[in-house]
Backbone as numpy.savetxt, mean C-alpha at the origin, in Angstrom:
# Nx Ny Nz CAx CAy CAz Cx Cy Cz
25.67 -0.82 36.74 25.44 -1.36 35.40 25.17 -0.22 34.43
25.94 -0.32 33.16 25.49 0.83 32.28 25.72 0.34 30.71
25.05 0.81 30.16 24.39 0.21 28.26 25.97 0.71 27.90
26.43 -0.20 27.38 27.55 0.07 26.10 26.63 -0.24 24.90
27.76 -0.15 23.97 27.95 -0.28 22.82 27.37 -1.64 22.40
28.09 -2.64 23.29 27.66 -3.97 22.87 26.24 -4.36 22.81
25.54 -3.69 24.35 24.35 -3.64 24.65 22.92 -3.41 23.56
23.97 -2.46 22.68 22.45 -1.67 21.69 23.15 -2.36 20.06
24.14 -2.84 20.01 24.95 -3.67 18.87 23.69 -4.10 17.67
22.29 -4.56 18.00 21.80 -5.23 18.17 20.55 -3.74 17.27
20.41 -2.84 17.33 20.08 -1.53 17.11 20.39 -1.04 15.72
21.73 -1.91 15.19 22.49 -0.99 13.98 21.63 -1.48 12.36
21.29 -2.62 12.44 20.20 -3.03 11.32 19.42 -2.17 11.36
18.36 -1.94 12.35 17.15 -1.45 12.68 17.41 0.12 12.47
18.35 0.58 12.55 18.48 2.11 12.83 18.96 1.97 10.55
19.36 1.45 9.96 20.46 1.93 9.17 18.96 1.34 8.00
18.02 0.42 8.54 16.79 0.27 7.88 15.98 1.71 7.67
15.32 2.29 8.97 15.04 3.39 9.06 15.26 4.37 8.58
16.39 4.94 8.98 17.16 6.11 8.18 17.21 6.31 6.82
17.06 4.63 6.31 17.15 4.61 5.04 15.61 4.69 4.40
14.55 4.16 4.98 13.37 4.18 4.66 12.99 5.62 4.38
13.04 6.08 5.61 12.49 7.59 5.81 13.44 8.75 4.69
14.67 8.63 4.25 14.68 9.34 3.30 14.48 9.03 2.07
14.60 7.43 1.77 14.23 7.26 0.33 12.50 7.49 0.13
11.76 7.93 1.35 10.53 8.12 1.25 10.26 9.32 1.08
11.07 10.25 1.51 11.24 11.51 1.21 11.40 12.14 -0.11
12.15 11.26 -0.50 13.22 11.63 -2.04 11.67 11.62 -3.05
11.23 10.43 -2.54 10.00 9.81 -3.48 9.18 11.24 -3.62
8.77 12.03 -2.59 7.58 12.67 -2.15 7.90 13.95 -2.74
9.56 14.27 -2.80 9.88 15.55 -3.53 9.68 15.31 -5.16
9.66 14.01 -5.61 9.87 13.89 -6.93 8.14 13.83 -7.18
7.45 13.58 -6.82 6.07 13.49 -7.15 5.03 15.07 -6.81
6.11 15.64 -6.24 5.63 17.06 -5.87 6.19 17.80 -6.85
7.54 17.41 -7.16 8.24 18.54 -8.59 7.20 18.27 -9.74
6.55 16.96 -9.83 5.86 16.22 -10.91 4.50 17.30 -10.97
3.57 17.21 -9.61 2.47 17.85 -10.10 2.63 18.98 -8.74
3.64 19.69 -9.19 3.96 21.22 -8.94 2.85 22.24 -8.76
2.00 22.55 -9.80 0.84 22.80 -10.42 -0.21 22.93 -8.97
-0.33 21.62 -9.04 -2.02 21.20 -8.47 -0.81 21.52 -6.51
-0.09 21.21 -5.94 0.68 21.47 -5.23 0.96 22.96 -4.88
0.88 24.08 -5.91 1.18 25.28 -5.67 -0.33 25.40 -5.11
-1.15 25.60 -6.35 -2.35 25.20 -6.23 -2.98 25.15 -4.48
-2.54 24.62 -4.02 -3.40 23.75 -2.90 -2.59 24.66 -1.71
-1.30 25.84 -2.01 -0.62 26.33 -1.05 0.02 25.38 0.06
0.22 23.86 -0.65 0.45 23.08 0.80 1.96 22.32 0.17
3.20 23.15 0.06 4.45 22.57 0.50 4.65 21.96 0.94
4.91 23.18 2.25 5.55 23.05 3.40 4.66 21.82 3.96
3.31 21.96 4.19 2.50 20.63 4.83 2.72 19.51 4.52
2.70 19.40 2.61 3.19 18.19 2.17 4.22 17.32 2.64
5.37 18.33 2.75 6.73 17.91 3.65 7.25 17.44 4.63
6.52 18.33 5.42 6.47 18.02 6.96 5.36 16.62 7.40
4.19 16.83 6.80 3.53 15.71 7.19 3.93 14.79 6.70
4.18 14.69 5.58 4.81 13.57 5.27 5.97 12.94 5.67
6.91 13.30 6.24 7.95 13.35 6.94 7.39 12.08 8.48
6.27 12.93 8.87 5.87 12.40 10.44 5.13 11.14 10.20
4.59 11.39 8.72 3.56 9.57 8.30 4.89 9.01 8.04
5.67 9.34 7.41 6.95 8.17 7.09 7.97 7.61 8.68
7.72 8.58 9.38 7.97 7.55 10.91 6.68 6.85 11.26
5.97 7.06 11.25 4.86 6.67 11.85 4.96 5.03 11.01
4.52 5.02 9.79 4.50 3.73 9.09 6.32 2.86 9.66
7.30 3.36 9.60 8.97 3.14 9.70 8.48 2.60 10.83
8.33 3.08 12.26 8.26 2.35 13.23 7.01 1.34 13.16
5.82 1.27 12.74 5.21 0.05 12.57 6.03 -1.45 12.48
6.64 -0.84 11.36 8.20 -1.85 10.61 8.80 -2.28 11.74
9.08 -1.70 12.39 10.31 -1.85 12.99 9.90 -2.53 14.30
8.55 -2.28 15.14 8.03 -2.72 16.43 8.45 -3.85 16.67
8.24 -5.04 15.63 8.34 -6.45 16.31 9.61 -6.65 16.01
10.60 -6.67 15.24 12.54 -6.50 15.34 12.24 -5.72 17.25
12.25 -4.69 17.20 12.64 -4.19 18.24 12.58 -5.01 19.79
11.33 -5.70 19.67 10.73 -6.19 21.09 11.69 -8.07 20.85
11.96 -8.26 19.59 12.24 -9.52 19.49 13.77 -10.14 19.74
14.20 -8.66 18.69 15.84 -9.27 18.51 16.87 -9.01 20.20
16.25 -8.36 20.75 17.12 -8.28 22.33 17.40 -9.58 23.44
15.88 -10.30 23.03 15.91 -11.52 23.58 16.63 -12.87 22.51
16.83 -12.39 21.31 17.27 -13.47 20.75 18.32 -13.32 20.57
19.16 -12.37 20.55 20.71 -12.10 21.24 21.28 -12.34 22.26
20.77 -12.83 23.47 20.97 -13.05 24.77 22.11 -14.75 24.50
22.06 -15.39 23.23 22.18 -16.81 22.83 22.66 -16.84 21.50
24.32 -17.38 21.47 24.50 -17.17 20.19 23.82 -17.75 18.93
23.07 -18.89 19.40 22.00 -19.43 18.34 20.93 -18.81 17.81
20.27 -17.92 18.76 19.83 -17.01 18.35 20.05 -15.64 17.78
21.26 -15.23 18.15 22.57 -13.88 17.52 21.90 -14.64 15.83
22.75 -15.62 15.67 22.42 -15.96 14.37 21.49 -15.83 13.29
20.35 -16.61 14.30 19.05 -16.27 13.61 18.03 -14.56 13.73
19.01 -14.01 14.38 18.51 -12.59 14.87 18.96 -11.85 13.33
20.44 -11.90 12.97 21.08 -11.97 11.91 20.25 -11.91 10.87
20.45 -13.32 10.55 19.49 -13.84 9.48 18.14 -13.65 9.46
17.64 -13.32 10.60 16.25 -12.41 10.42 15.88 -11.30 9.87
16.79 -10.40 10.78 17.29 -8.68 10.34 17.24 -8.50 9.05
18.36 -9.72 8.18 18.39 -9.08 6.95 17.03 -10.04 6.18
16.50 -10.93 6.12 15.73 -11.32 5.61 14.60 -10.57 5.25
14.37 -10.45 6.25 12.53 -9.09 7.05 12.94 -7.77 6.20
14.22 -6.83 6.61 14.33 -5.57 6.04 14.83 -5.73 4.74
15.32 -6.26 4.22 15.26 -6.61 2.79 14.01 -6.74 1.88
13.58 -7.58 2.71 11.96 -7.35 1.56 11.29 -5.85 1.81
11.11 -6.21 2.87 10.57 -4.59 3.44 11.41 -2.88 2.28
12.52 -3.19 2.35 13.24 -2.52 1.17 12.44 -2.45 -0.29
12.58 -3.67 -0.36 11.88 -4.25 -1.83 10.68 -3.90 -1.98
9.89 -3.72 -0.73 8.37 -3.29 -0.75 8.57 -1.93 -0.67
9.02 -1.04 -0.43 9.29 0.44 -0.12 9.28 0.63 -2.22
10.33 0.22 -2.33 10.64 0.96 -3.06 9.77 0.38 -4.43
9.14 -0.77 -4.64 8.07 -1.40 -4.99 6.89 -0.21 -5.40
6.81 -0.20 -4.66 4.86 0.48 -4.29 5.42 1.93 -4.56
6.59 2.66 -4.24 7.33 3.92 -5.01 7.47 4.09 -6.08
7.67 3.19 -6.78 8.22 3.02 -8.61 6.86 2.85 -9.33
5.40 1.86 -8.88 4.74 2.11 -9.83 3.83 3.19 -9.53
4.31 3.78 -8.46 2.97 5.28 -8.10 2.62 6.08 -9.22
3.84 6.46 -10.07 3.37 7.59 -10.99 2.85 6.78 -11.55
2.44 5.75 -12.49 1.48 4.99 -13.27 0.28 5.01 -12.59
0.25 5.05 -11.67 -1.23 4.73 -11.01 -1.44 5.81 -10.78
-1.00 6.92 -10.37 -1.37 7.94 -10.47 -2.25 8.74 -11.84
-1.06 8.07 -12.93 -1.54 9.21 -14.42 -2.85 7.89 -14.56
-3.22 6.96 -13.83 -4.12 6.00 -14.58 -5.37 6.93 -13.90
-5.13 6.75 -12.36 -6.51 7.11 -11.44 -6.26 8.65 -10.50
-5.17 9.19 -10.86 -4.76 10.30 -10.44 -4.88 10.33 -8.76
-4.32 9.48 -8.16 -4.42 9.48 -6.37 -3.20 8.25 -6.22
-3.29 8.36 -5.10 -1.98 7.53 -4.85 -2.38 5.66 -4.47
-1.90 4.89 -4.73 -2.62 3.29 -4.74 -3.26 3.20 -3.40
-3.90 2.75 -3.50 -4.84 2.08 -2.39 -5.43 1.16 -2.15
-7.04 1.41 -1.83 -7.55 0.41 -1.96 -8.21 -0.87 -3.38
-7.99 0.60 -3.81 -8.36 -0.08 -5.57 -7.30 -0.97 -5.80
-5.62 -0.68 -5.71 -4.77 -1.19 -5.57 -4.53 -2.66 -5.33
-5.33 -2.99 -4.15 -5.97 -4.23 -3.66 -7.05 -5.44 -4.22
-8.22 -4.11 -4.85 -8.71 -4.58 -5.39 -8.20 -5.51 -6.73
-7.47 -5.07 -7.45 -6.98 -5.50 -8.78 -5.96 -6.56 -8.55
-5.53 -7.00 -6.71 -4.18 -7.83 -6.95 -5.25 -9.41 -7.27
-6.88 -8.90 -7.13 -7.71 -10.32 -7.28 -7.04 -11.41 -8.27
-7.12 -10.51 -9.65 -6.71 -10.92 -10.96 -5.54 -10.46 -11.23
-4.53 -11.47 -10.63 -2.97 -10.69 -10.78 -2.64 -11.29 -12.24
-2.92 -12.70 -13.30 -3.15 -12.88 -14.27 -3.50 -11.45 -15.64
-4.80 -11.70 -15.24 -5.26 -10.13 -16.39 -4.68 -9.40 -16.23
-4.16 -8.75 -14.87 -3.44 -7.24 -14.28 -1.86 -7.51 -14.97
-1.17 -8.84 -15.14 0.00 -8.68 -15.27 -0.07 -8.59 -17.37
-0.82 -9.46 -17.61 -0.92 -9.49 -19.17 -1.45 -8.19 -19.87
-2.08 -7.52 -19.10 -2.49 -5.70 -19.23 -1.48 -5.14 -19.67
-0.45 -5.22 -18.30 0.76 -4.52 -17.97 1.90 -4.64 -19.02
1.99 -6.34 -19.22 2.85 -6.37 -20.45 2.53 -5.61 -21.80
1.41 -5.45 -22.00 1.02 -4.89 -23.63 0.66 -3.86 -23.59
0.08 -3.42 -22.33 0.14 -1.18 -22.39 1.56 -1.07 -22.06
2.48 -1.53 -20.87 3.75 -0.80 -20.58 4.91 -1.51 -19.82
5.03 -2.16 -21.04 5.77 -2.90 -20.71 7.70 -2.41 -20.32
7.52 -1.39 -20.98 8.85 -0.67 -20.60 9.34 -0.33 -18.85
7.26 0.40 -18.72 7.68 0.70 -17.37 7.86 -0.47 -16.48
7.05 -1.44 -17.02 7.05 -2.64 -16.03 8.49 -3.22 -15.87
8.98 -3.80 -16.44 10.49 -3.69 -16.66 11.46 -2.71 -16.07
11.05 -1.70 -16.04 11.93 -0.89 -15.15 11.78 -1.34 -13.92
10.05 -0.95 -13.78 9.89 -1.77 -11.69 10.81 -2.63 -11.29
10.69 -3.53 -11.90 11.37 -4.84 -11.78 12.78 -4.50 -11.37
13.20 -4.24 -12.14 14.82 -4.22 -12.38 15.28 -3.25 -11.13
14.81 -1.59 -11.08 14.44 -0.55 -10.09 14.37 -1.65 -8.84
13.73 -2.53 -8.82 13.02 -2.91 -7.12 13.99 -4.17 -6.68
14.36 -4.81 -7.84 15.52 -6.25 -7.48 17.41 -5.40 -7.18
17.28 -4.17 -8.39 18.38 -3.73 -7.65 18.84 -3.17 -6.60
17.47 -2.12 -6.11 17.70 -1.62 -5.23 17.30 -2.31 -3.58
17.26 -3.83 -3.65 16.60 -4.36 -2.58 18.11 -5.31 -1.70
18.93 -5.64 -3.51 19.68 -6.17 -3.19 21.10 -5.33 -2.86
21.56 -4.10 -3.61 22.00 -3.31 -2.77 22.10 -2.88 -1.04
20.60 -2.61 -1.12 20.34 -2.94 0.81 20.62 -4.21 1.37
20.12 -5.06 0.68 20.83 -6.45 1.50 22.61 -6.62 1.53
23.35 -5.83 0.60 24.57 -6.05 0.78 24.61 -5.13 1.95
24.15 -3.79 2.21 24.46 -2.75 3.37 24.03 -3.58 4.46
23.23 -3.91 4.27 22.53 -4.79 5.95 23.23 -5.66 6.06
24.16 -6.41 5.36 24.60 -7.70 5.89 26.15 -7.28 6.88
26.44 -6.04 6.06 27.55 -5.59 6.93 27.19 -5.00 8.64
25.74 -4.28 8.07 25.34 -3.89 9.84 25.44 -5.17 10.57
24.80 -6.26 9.89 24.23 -7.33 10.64 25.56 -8.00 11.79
26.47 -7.46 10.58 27.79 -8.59 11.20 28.36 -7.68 12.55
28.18 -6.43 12.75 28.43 -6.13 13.90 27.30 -6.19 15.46
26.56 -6.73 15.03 25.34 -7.03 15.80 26.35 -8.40 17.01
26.23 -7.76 18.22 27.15 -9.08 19.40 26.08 -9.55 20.26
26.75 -10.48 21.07 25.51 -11.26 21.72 25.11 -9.81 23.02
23.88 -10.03 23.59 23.27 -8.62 24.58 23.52 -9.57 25.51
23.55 -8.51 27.06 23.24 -9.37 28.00 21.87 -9.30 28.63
21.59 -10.44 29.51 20.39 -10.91 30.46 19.61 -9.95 30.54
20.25 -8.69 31.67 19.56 -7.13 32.09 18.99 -6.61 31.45
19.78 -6.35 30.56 19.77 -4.76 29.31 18.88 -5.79 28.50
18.02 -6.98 28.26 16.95 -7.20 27.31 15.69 -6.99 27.52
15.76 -6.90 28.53 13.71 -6.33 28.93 14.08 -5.03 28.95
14.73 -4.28 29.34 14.52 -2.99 29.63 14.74 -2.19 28.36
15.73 -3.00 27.30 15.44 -2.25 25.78 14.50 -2.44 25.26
14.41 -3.45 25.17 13.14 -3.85 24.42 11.51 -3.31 24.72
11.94 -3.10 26.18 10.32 -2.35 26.39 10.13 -0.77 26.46
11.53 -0.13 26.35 11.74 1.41 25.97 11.62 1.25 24.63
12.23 0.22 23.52 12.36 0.73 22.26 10.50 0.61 21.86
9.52 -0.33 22.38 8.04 -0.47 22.01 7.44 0.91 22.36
7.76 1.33 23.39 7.21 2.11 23.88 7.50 3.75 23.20
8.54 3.74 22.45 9.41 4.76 21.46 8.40 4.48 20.27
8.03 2.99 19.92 7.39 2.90 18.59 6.12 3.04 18.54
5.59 2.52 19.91 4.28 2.63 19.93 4.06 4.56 19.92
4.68 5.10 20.59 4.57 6.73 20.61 4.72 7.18 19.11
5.86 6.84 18.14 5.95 7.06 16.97 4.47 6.75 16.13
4.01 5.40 16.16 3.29 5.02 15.45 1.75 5.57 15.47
1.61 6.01 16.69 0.19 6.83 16.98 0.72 8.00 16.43
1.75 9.24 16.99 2.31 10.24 16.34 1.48 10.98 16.90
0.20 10.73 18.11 -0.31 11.84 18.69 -1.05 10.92 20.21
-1.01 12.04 21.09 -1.56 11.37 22.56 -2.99 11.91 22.70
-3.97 11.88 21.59 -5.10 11.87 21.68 -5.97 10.28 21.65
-7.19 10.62 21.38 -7.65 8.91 21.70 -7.49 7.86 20.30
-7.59 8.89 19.31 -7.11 7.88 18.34 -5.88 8.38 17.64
-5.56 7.38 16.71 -3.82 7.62 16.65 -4.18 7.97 14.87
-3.58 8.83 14.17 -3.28 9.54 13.49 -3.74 8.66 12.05
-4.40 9.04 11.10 -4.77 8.53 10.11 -4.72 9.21 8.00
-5.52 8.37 7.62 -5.09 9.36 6.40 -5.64 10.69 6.32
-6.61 10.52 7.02 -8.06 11.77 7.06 -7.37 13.17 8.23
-6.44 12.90 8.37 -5.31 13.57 9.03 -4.92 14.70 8.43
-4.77 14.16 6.90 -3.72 15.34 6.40 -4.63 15.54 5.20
-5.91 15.36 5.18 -7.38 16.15 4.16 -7.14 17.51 4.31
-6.33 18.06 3.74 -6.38 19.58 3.95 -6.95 20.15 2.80
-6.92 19.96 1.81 -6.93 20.46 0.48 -8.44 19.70 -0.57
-9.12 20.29 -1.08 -9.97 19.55 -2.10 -9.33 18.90 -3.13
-8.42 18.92 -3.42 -7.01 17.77 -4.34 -7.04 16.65 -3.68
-7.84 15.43 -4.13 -7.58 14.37 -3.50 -5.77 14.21 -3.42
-5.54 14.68 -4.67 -4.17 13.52 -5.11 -3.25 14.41 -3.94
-3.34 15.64 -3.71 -2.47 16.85 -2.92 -2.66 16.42 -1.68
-4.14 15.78 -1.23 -4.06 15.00 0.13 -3.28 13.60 0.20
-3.27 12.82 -0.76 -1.95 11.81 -0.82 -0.87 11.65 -0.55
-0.33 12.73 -1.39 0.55 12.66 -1.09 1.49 13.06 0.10
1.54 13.90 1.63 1.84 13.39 2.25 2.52 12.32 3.11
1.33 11.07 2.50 1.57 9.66 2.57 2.25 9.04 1.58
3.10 7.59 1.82 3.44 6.64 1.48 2.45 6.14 0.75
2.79 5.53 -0.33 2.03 4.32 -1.17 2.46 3.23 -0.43
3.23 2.66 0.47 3.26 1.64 1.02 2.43 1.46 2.01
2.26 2.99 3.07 1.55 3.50 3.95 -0.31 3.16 3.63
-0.37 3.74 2.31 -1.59 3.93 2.00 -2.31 2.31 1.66
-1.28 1.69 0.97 -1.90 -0.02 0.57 -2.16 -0.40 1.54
-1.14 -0.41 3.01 -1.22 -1.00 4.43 -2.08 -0.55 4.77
-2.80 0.68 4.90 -3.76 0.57 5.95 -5.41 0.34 5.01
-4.95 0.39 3.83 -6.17 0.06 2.76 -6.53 -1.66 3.45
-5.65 -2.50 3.45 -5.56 -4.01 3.82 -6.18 -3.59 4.97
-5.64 -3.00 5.94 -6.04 -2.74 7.36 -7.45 -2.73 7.74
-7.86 -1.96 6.94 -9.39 -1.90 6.86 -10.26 -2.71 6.41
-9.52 -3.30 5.19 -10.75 -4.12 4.95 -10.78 -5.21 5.85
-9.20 -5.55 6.21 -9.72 -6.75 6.87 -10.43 -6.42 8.19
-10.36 -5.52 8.81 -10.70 -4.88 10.19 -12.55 -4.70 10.05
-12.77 -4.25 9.31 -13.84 -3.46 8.57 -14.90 -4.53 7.84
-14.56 -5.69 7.14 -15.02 -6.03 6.09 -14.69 -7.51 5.57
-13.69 -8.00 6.97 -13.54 -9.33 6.48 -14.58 -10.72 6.63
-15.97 -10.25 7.24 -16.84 -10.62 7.47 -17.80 -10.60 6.82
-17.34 -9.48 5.58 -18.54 -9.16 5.09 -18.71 -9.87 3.36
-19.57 -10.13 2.89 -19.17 -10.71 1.17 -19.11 -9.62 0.35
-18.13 -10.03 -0.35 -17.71 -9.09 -1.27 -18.96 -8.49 -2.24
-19.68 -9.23 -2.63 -21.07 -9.04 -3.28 -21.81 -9.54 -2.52
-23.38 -9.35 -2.88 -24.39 -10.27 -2.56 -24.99 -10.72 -3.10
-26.01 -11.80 -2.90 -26.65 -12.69 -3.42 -27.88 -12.75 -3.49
-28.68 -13.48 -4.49 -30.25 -12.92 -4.86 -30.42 -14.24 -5.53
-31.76 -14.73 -5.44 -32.30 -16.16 -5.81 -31.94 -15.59 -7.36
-31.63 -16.72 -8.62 -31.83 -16.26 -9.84 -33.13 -15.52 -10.21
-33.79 -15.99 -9.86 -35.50 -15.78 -10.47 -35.97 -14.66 -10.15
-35.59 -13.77 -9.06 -35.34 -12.75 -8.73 -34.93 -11.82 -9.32
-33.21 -12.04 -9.22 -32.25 -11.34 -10.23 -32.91 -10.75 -11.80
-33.75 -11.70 -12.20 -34.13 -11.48 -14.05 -35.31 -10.37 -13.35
-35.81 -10.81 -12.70 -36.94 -9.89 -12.57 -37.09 -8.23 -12.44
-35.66 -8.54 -11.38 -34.95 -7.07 -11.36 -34.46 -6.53 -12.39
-33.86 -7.06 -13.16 -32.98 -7.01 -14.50 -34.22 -6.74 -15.47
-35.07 -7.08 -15.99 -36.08 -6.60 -16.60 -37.57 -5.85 -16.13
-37.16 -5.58 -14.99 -38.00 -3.99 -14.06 -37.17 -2.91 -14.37
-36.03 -3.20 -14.07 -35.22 -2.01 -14.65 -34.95 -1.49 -15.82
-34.97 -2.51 -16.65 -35.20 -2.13 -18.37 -36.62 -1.69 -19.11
-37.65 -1.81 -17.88 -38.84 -1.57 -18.38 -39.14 -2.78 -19.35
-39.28 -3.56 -19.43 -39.87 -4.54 -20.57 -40.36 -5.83 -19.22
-41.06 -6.58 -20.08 -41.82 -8.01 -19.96 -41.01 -8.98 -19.83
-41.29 -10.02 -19.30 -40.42 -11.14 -18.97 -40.77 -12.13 -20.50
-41.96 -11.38 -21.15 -42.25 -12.08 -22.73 -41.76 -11.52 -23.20
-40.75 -10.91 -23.41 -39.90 -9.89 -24.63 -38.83 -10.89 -24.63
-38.48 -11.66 -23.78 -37.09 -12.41 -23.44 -37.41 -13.58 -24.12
-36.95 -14.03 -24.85 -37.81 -15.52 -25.62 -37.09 -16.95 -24.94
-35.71 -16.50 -24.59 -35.05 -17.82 -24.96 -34.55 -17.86 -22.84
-34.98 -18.68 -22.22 -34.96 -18.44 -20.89 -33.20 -18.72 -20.43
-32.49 -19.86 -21.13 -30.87 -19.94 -21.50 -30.00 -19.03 -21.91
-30.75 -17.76 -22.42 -30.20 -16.90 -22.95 -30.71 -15.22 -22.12
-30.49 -15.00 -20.89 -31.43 -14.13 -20.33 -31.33 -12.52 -20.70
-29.56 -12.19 -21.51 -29.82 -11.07 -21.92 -30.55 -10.98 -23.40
-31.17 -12.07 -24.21 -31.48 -11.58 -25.32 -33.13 -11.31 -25.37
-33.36 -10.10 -25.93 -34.60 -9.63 -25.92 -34.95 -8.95 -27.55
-36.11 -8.78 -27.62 -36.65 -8.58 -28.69 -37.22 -6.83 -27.98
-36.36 -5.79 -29.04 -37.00 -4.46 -28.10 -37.44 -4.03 -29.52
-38.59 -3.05 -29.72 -38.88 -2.40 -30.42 -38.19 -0.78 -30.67
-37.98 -0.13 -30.98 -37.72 1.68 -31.34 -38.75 2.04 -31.28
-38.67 2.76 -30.12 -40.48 4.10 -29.94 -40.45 5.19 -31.32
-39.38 5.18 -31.90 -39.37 6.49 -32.94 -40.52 5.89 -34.02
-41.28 6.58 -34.25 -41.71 6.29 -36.19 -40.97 5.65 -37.12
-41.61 4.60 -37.77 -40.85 4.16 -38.64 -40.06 4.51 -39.51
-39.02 4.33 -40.03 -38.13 5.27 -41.14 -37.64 4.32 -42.29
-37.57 4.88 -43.09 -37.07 4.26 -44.32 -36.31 3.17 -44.32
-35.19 3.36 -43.87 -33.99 2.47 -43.86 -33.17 2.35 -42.28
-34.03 1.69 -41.23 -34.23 0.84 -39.88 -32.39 1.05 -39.64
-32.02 1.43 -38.91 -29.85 0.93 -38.43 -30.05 0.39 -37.00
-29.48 -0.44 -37.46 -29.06 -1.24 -35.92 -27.80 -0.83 -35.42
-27.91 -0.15 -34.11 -26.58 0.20 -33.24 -26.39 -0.43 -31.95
-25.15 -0.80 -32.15 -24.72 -1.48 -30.52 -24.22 -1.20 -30.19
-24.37 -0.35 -28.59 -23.52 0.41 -28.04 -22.82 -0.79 -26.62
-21.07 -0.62 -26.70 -20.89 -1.82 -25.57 -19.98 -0.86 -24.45
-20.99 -0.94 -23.11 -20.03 0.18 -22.29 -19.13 -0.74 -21.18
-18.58 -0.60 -21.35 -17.42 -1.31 -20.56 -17.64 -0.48 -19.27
């Protein structure tokens, strides 16, 4: 018995996804390095930038790719499933496209906003996707519009390339499905750690530099949101986002910290309004200033 062609048929989505991930992730990483050149020379880290980044963009690529790999061998074995293997392939790496190149297009904005690459803050803000999108329209709306257009064209482009891989995808046989399928996990699982120590490779990996943003980049913004999610939910999905304090409490704290009396506060419905005096000497002509810090 020996693997043809037909055998790995089944491979050509998955490989033509990849290939394509890992250099349009590349392309991304040179253009954001020509961008802040500067802070990059700066930090003496090129070549590191390059290379590591290179090994996080397999590392995240095969994440992608693990469950296609272990799935579509057995669902080829059946042309009903050939089908839906098909129609999976391109469904899954299509968005996945769309998300690549997504989280690529608005980096430099988030960058010139918070100067680091999206993350967890990233997350934070999808709370209020409302305010976040009505923001977006009236500071930049140009760029936003580009995303858009940038991420629907270039998603559906790939879906026309994938549909042609897809169609050479043939039914596998019986044999050759456990034994690919548990070499190709075992290829991803090795990729996805990217090292045979006890823990598998992280962002704190490639901290070389006091440049937060020069340690970023390396990484994926797709990379970086994913394992931002990763954590919290791993980390923190147990935990409340805030905490909680009897009201009666809360004021008490709230006016310990301001130094004043709980009799300075007149109106108990109204708990920020207070009656404060000016320690200065009296002056001629009294100004009232309100300072509002956002």
């Amino acid at each position: 018995m020996s693997i043809s062609r037909r055998h790995i048929s089944w491979l050509y989505p998955i490989l033509v996804f990849s290939i394509c991930g890992i250099c349009f992730l590349s392309f991304s990483r040179l253009l954001l390095v020509w961008w802040k050149w500067d802070r990059v020379q700066a930090s003496d880290g090129l070549w590191y930038v390059l290379l590591q980044g290179l090994r996080f963009d397999v590392v995240f690529i095969a994440q992608l790719i693990a469950l296609p790999v272990v799935l579509v061998p057995f669902m080829c074995l059946h042309r009903t499933g050939l089908r839906w293997a098909r129609r999976g392939m391109l469904i899954y790496f299509t968005i996945l496209a769309g998300f690549l190149v997504y989280m690529e297009s608005v980096t430099p904005n988030f960058i010139g906003q918070f100067d680091f690459r999206p993350s967890r803050l990233f997350l934070e803000y999808l709370i209020y996707p409302k305010e976040v999108f009505t923001l977006l329209i009236k500071a930049v709306p140009a760029q936003l519009a580009a995303v858009i257009i940038v991420t629907a064209v270039s998603a559906w482009q790939f879906a026309r390339l994938l549909k042609r891989c897809a169609k050479s995808v043939q039914p596998s046989v019986f044999w050759s499905a456990p034994l690919l399928a548990l070499c190709g996990l075992v290829v991803c699982v090795l990729a996805a750690r990217s090292t045979l120590g006890h823990r598998p490779v992280n962002p704190s990996t490639v901290a070389f530099s006091s440049d937060p943003l020069v340690n970023s980049l390396p990484l994926s913004s797709s990379y970086t949101v994913a394992y931002a999610a990763y954590e919290k939910f791993r980390y923190e999905s147990h935990l409340p986002t805030y905490g909680s304090l009897p009201y009666p409490v809360v004021l008490q704290e709230v006016y310990k910290a301001m130094g004043m009396s709980a009799s300075q506060f007149p109106d108990a419905t109204l708990p920020t309004l207070h009656v404060q005096h000016s320690s200065s000497p009296d002056i001629e002509n009294p100004k009232n200033l309100v300072i509002i810090l956002l």
